[in-house]
C-alpha positions in Angstrom: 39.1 158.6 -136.9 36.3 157.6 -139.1 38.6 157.6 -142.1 40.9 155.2 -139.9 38.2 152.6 -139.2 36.2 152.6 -142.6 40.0 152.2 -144.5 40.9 149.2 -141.3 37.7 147.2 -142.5 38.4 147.3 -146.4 41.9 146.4 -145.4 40.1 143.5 -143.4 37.6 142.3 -146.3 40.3 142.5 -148.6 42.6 140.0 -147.0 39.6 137.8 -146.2 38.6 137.6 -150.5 42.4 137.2 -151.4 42.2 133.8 -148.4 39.4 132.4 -150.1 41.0 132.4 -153.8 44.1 130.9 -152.4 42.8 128.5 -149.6 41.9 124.9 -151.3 38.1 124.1 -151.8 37.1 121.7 -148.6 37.2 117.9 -149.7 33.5 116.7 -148.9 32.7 114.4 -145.7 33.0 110.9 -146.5 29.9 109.2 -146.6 29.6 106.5 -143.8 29.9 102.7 -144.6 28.4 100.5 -142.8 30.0 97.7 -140.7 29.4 94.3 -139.6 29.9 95.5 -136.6 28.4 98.6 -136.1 25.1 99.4 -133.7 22.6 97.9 -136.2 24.3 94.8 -136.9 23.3 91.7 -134.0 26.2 91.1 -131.4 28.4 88.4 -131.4 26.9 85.1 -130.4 28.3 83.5 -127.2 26.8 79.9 -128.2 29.2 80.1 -131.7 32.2 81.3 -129.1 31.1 78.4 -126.5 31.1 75.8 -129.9 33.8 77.0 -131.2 35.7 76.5 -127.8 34.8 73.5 -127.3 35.5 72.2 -131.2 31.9 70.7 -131.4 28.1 71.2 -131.9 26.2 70.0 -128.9 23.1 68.5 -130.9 19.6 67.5 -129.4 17.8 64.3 -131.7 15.1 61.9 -131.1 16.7 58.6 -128.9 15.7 56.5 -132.1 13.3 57.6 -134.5 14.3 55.0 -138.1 14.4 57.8 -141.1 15.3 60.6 -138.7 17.7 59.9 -135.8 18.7 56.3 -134.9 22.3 54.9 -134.7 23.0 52.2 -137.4 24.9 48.5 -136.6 28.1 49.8 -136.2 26.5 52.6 -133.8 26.7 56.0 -136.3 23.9 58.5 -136.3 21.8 58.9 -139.3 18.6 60.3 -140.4 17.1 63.3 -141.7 17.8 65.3 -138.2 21.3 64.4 -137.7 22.2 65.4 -141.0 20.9 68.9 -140.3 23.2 68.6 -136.8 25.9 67.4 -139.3 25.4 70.6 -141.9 25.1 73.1 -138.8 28.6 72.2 -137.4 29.9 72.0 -141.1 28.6 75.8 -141.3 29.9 76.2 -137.9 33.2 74.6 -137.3 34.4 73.4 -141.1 33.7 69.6 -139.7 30.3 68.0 -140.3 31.9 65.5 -137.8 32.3 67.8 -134.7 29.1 66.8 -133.4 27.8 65.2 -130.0 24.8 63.9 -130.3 22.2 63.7 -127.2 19.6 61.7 -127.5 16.5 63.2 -125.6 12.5 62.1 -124.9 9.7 64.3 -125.2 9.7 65.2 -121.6 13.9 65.9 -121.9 13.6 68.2 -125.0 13.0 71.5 -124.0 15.0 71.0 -120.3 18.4 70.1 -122.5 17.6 73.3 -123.7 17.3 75.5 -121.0 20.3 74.0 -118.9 22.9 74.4 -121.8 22.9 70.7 -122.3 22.0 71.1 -126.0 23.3 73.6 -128.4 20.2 73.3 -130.7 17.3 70.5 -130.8 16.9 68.8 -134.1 14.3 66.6 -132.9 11.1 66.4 -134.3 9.1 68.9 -133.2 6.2 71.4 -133.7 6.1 75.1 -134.1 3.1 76.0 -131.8 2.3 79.4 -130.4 2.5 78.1 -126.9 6.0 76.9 -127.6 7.1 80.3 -129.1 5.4 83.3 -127.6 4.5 81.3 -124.4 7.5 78.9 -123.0 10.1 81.8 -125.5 12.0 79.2 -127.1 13.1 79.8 -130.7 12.2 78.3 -133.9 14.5 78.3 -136.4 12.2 77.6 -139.1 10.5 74.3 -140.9 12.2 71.5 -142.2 10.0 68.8 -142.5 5.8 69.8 -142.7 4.2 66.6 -141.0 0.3 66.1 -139.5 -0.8 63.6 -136.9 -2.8 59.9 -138.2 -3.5 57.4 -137.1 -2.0 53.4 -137.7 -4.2 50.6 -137.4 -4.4 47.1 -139.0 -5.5 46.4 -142.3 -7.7 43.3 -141.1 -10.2 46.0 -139.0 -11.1 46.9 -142.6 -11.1 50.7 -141.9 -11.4 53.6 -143.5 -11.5 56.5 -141.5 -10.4 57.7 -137.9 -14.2 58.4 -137.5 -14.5 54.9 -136.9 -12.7 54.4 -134.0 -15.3 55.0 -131.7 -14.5 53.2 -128.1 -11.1 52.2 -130.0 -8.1 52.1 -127.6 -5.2 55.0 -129.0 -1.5 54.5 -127.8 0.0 58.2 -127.9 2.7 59.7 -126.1 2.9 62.1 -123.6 4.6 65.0 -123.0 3.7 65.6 -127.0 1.3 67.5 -129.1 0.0 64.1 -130.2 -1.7 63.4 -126.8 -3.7 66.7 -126.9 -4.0 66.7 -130.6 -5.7 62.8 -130.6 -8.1 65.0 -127.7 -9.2 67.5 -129.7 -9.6 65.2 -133.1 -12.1 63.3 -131.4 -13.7 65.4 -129.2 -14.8 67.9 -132.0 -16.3 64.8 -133.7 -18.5 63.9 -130.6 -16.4 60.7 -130.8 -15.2 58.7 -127.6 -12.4 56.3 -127.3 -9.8 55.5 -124.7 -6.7 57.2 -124.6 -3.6 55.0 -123.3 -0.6 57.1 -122.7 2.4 56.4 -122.8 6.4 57.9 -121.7 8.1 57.6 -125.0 6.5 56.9 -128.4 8.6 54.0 -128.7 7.0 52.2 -125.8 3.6 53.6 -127.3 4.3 51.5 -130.7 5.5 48.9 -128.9 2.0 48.5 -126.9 0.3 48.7 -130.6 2.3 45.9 -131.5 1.0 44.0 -128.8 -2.5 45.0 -129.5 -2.5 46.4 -126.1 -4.2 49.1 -128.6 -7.0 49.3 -131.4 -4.5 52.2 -132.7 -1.4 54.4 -132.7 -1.9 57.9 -133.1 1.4 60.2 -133.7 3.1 62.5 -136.7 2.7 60.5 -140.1 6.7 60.8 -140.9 6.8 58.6 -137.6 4.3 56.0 -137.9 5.8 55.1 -141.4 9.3 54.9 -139.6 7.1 52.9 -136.6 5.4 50.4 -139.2 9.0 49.4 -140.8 9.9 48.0 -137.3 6.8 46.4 -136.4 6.2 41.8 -136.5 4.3 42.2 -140.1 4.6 45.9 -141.3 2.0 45.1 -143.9 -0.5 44.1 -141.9 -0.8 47.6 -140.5 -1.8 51.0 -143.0 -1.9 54.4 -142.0 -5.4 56.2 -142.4 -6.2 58.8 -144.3 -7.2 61.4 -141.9 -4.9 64.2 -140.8 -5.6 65.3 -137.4 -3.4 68.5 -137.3 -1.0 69.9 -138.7 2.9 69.5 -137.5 5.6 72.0 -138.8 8.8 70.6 -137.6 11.7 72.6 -137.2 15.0 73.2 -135.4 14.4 74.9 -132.0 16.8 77.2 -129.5 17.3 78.9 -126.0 16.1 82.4 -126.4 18.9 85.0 -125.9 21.2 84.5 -128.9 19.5 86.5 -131.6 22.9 85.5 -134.2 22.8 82.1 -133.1 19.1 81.7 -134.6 20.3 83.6 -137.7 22.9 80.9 -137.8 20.6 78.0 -137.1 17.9 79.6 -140.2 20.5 80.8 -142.6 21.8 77.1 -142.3 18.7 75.9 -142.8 18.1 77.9 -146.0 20.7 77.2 -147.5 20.1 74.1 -148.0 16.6 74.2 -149.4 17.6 77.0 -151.5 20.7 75.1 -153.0 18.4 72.4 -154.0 16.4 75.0 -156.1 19.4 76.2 -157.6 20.8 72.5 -158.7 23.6 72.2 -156.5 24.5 69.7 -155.2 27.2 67.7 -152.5 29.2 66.2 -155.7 28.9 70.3 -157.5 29.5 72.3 -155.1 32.8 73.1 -155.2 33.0 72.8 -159.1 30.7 75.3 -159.0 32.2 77.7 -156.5 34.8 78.0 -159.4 32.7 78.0 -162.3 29.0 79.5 -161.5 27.8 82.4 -163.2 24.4 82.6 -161.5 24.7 85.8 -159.1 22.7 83.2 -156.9 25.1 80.3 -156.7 28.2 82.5 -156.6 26.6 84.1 -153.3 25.0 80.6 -151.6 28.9 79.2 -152.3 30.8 82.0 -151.1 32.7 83.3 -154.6 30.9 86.9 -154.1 29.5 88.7 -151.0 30.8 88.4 -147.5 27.6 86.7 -146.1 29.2 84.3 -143.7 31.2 86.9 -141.9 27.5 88.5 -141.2 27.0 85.2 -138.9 30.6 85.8 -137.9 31.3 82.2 -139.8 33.8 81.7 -142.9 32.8 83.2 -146.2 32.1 79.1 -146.8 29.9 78.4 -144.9 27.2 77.2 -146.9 29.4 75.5 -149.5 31.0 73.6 -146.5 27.2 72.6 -145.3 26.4 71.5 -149.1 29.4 69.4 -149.4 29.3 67.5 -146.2 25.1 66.3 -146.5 24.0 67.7 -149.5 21.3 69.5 -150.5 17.4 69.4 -149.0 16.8 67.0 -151.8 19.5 64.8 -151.3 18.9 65.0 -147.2 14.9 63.6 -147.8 15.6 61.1 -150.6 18.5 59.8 -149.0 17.1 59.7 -145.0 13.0 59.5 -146.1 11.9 59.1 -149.9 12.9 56.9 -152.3 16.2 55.7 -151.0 15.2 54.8 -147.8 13.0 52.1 -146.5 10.6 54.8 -145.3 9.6 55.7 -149.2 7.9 58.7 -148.5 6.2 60.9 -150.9 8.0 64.9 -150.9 4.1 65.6 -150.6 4.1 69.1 -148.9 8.0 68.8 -148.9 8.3 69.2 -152.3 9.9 72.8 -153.6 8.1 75.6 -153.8 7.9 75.6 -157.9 8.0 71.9 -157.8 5.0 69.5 -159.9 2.7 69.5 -157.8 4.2 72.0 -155.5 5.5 71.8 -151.7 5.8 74.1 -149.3 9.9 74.3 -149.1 11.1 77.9 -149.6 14.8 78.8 -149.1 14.7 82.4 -148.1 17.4 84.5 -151.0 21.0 85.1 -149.7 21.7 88.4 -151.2 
């Protein structure tokens, strides 16, 4: 019996050796790629579905703000903003055109935004913490670095805001200018009367009557304001810089891609103004770059507009239709414009002198 059993299991071990020669080795287990739609990439955005529905970008700007967002005499939006509504549905949609544009005050901004009214606000406003972590609205990130000053005329002869003790300051409310002109003189132990005001265009238009000694507000718009007023050079802007404004495009909490959109869109355009391209290059140099850099920003290598869930184009098609960051501030604010404002702090980052404008890489 023992005999039996011992000669059954070499029987048994020997059958098992020849199945291993014979058998195949195993092929290995595929390593996993990743997917732009797997559990770690963002979910699909329901305000680029709703847009894309629709066939426009629903666009928050300033009701008429010269150098940023006004309509022109044959009633077509321009300005610095509405070009960055016009590159966003270019991104978007393919059509720099499919944009409504909704003029909002102060005191509408943030409300558009919260009922659906607005797709995204590209209205001058600030980045503050109260803003962000507080009311949970979405920054997109900076486009324009601006501070509060202060306009007066040139015939008061002076020199600083510290002077402006009892002075009367036209601000607006519902802004950051009303509590900024606040703290600016209250830190100084100066007083002065603050006359307040619904929309900053009714604020400048008190100045101009000299219902006020001064008109306090961001820089970028009392140099639009002073264009429009009886005698523009009868009036300077002081010196002082009473806070500091970042100014950036802002959205309804909720759509995590739909920021990424709104900032990637954003980028692009600062960063293909680093790189030298342009609205008239662009699509030469989809074709004919050799820079890893410009091949990815226009789309010839990488898949980073299907990351957004938008066209491998995307940024090329935001390029050609307004043209790099550059292009957008000379054309809208600088030298080009009747605003002729210095880049200043909106210079690039490796400019002479240097600015603050950063374009995050694509890669």
């Amino acid at each position: 019996m023992r005999c039996w059993m011992i000669g059954t299991m070499a029987l048994a071990l020997l059958a098992a050796g020849c199945g291993r020669q014979d058998a195949p080795p195993a092929a290995p287990e595929p390593a996993a790629t990743p997917v732009a739609n797997g559990p770690a990439a963002l979910p699909e955005s329901p305000t680029v579905k709703a847009i894309k529905r629709r066939g426009r970008l629903n666009c928050g700007v300033h009701q008429g703000l010269v150098g940023f967002a006004y309509t022109d005499n044959r009633g077509q939006w321009r300005g610095f903003d509405v070009d960055f509504c016009r590159a966003t549905a270019a991104a978007v949609l393919g059509d720099a055109n499919a944009v409504r544009f909704v003029p909002l005050s102060a005191a509408e901004r943030f409300a558009a935004l919260n009922d659906g009214r607005i797709d995204v606000l590209w209205r001058n406003s600030s980045w503050t913490m109260t803003r962000d972590a507080g009311e949970g609205f979405v920054f997109a990130g900076v486009n324009y670095y601006d501070g509060q000053g202060f306009l007066v005329r040139r015939a008061l002869n002076l020199n600083s805001a510290t002077e402006l003790t009892g002075a009367r300051v036209c601000v607006q409310s519902g802004s950051t200018s009303q509590a900024n002109a606040a703290d600016y003189f209250r830190s100084r132990g100066i007083e002065y009367r603050p006359v307040v005001f619904d929309t900053e265009e009714a604020a400048r238009d008190a100045y101009n009557r000299e219902d006020c000694d001064a008109f306090s507000a961001d820089i970028s718009a009392l140099a639009a304001a002073r264009t429009v007023l009886s005698n523009p050079n009868e009036h300077v802007i002081l010196s002082d810089v009473a806070s500091k404004e970042p100014l950036g495009p802002v959205l309804k909490a909720g759509d995590e891609r739909w920021a990424a959109t709104v900032r990637w869109t954003l980028n692009a355009l600062m960063l293909a103004e680093e790189l030298g391209v342009t609205r008239e290059s662009a699509d030469d140099l989809a074709k004919t770059a050799t820079d890893p850099r410009v091949r990815r920003l226009l789309g010839a290598e990488g898949d980073f507009g299907p990351m957004l869930g938008l066209s491998k184009t995307w940024a090329r098609d935001a390029v050609s239709a307004v043209g790099n960051y550059g292009e957008i501030f000379e054309r809208n604010l600088g030298s080009q414009s009747a605003l002729d404002l210095d880049r200043g702090l909106n210079a690039q980052w490796n400019a002479r002198p240097a600015g603050l404008i950063y374009g995050l890489p694509i890669r």
